[in-house]
N, C-alpha and C positions, 0 to 999 in steps of 0.2 A: 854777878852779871853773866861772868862767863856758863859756870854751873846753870842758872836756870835758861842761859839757850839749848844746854846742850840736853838738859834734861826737857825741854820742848819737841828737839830735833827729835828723841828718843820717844816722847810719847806721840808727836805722828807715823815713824815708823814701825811702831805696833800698830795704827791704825790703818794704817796703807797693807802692812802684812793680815793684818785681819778681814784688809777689803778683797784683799789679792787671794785667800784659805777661800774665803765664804763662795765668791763667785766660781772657784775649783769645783766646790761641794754642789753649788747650784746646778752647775754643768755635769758632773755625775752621776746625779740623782737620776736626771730620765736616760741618762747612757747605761747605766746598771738596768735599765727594766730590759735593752738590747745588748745584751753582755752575749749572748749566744751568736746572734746572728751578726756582732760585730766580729767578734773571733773567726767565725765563718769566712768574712768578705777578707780578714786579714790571712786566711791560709787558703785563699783562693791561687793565687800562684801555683802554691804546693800540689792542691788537687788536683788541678789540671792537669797535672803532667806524671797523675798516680797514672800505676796499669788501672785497665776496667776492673771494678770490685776494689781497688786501693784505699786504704782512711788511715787516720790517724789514731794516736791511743795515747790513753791515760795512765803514767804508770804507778803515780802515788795517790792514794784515799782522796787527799782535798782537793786536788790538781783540777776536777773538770768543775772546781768551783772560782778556787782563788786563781786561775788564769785568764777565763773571760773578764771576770773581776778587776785584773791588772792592766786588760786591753781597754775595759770601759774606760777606766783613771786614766793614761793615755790618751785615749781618746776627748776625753771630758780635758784635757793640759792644753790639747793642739786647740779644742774649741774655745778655749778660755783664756788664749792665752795674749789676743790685742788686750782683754782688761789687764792681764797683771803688766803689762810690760805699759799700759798707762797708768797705773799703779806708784810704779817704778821714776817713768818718767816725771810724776805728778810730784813726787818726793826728790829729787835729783835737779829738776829744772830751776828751781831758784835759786840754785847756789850755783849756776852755770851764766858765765855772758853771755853778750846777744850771738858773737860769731860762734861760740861754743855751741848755742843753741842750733842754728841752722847747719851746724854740722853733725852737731849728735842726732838730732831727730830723724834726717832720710837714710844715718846710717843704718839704727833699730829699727825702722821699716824696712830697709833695704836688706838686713843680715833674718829680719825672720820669713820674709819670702822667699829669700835664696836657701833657707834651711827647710820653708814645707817645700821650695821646688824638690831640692836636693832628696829627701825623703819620697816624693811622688816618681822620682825617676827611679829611685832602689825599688819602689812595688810595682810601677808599670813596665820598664825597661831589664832594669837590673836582674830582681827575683825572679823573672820568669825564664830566662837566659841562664841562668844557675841551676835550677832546677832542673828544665830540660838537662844540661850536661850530667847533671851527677846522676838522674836519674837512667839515663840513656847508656851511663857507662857499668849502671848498677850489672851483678855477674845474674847466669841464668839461674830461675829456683831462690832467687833473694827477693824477700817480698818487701819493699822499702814502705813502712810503717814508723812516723817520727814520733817522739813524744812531744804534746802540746806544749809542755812548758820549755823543753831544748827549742822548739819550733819559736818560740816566741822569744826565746833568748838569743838567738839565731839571727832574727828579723829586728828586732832593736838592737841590736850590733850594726848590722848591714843600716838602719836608717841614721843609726846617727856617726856614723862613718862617711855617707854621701852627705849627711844633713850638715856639718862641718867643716867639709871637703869643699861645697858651695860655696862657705863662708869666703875663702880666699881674694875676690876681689876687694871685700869689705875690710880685709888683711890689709890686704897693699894699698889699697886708699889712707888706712888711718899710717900704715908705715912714711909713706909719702906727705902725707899729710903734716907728719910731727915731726918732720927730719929726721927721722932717723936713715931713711934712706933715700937714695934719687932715682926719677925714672929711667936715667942712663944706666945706673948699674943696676935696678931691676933684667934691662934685656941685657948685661954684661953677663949676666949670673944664669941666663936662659938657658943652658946647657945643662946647667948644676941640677937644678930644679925639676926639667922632665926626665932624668936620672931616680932624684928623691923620690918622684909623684909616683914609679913605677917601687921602689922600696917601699913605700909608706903605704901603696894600694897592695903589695904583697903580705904585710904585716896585718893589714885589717880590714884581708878578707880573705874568705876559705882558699884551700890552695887549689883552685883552679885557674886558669888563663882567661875564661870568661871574665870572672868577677874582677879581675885584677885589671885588664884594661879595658872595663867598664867605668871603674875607679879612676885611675891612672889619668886614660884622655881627660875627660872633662876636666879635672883639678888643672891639667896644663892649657887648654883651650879657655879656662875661667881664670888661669893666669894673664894669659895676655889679653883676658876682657879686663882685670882689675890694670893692667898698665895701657890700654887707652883709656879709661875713665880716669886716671891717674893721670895721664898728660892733659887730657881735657881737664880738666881741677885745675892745674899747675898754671895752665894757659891764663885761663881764665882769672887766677887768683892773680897773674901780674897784670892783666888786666885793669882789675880792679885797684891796683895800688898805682897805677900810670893815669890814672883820672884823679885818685886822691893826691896825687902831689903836685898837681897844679893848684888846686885849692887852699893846701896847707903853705905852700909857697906865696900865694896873696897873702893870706893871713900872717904869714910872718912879716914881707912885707911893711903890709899897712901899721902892725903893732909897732915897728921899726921909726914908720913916720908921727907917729901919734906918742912916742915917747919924749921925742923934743917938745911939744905943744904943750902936754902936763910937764914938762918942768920950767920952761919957760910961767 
């Protein structure tokens, strides 16, 4: 019995991972026909801020192929990727209870629009703040010429740095959430923390002062976004247990008076 659930479990999980590959590959397919001009729009940042006459170069044989190539696939994940995470969900939800459910759902909506936020702010805010500096401190007679693929390794650093960094409220909700920890010593620890966020932003990102609190603020300002949606939770959830135990108190109650009757 046990064996052929688990062998069910297992052959819908290859079917959800085969739903979740194919919808990847559907979404790549017309993102590779704009593989150049996706690359394009993703080292717009950089060009802007070349001298006039400035570009980029390729320094290995395959490089001006397999990089726009790597940005379509990217690109084809971020478009494709409410199917897989309902995919996911699709596979995961029936073995979850109801409260389980209402809580995991607006987390995974909530942690992947704080991660395309997190990602939209490294290419709008972030990377152009960056560029300028380093290119402004470049020496004179240095012509700053990046290779596409460092460029591109550069740039999915930086997004999934911010894209991660965003997560943090959806951190301290589930920390609060599971006990592990309380809202009171989340701000007991507030010290500690905008200390880290400025370590953590010097670790994973170039060593300038732009980038680091560009990083830095927001993970601490999305700390104390994740502890007031954490005390609003908290509020709210005793809330909800101060209406359920008047109910459960009739109920015990009434089972109380109704147990003399059946044995009489």
């Amino acid at each position: 019995m046990l064996e052929g659930s688990f062998l069910s479990h297992l052959v819908e999980l290859r079917a959800r991972i085969i739903c979740a590959l194919s919808g990847l590959m559907l979404g790549f397919i017309p993102c590779a026909f704009y593989a150049r001009e996706l690359y394009t729009l993703l080292a717009q940042p950089l060009l802007e801020k070349l001298p006039q006459g400035g570009q980029m170069i390729a320094t290995d044989v395959a490089t001006p192929f397999f990089v726009p190539m790597k940005v379509a696939m990217m690109v084809a994940f971020v478009i494709t990727l409410p199917h897989t995470l309902y995919q996911i969900w699709a596979f995961i939800a029936p073995g979850l209870y109801s409260h389980e459910k209402r809580l995991a759902l607006p987390l995974v909506i909530g942690s992947s629009f704080l991660f395309f936020f997190g990602m939209a702010f490294a290419y709008f805010a972030a990377l152009p703040l960056v560029f300028e500096f380093i290119t402004y401190f470049a020496p004179e007679g240095v012509a700053v010429m990046t290779d596409i693929g460092k460029y591109l390794s550069f740039v999915l650093s930086m997004f999934i740095a911010f894209g991660v960094t965003f997560e943090v409220p959806v951190l301290v909700i589930i920390l609060v959430r599971t006990g592990v920890i309380t809202v009171e010593k989340l701000k007991e620890i507030r010290p500690y923390v905008i200390v880290g966020a400025f370590v953590i932003a010097a670790i994973f990102t170039p060593p300038d002062v732009i980038s680091q609190f560009m990083l830095a603020v927001p993970l601490c300002l999305l700390y104390e976004l994740g502890i007031i949606a954490a005390t609003f939770m908290v509020k709210n959830h005793h809330n909800e247990t101060r209406l359920n135990l008047p109910a459960q108190s009739e109920q015990g109650s009434s089972g109380k008076k109704d147990t003399p009757k059946q044995a009489d």
